[in-house]
C-alpha positions as CSV (number, residue, x, y, z in Angstrom):
1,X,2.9,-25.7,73.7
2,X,5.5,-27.2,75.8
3,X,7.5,-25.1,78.4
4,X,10.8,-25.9,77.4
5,X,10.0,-25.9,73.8
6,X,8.9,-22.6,73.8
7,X,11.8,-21.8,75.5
8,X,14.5,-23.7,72.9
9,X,12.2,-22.0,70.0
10,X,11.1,-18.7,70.1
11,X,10.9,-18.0,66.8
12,X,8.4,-20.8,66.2
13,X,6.5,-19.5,69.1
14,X,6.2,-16.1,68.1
15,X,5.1,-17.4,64.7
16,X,2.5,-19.6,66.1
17,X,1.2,-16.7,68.4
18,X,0.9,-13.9,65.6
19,X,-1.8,-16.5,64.3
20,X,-5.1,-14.9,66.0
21,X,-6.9,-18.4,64.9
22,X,-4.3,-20.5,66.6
23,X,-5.7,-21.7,70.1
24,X,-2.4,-21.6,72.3
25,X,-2.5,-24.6,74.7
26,X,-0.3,-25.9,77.7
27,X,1.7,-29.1,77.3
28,X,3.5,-29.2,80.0
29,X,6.9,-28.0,80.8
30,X,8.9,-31.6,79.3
31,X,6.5,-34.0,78.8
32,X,6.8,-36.0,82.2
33,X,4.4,-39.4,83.2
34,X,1.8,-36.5,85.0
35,X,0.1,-39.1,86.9
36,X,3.6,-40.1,88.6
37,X,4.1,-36.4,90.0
38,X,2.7,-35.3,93.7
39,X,0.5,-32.3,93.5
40,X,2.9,-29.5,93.7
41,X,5.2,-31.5,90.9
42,X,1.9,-31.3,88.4
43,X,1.1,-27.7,89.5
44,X,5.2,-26.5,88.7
45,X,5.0,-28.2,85.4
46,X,1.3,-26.2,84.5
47,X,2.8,-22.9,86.2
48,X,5.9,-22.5,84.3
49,X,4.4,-23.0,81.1
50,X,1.7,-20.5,81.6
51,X,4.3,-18.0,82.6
52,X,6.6,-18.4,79.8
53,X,3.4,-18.7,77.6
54,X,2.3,-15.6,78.5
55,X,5.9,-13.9,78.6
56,X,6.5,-14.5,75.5
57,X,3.2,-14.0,73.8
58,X,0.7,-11.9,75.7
59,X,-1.5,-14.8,75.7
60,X,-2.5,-17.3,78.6
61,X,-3.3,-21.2,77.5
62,X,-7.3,-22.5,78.5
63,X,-6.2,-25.9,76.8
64,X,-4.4,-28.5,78.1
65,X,-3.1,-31.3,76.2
66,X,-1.7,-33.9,78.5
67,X,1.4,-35.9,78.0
68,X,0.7,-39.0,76.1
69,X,-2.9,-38.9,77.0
70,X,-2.0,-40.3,80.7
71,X,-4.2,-38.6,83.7
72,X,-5.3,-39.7,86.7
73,X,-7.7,-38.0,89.4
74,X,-5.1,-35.5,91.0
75,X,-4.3,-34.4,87.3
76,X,-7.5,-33.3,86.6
77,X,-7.9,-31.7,89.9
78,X,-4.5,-29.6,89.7
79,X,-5.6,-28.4,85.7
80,X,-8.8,-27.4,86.9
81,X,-7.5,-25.8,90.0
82,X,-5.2,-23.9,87.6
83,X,-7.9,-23.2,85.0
84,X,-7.4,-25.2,82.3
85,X,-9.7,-27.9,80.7
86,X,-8.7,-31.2,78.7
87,X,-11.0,-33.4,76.6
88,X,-9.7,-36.3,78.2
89,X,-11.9,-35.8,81.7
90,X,-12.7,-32.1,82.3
């Protein structure tokens, strides 16, 4: 799920969430190059959809799916740091 498109569609996000067999995952806040972002950039992006995630729904994301697939070492770092997994590395 994507921060700001949870935000621009609740509905749809509630919908999704109702679904116990629908694995809610974090996306990012809007999608940006993650490998291009310092530390605290990656971690804001992670943060503030895990807080709206979980404001809205209850639920807290495990998953990560990262931005067009793009990842470096710090981006792994920072999702593991902040709990979450990907299958591209971690």
């Amino acid at each position: 799920m994507g921060g700001d498109w949870m935000r621009t569609h609740p509905d749809e996000t509630l919908l999704l969430a109702q679904n116990p067999k629908f694995e809610m995952g974090n996306h990012s806040w809007d999608h940006p190059d993650l490998p291009g972002l310092n530390e605290a950039q990656i971690s804001r992006e992670i943060i503030k959809t895990q807080d709206l995630l979980y404001k809205m729904t209850g639920r807290t994301a495990h998953l990560f799916r990262l931005p067009s697939g793009l990842y470096n070492d710090l981006v792994l770092s920072v999702l593991a740091w902040n709990g979450l997994y990907t299958s591209s590395g971690t």
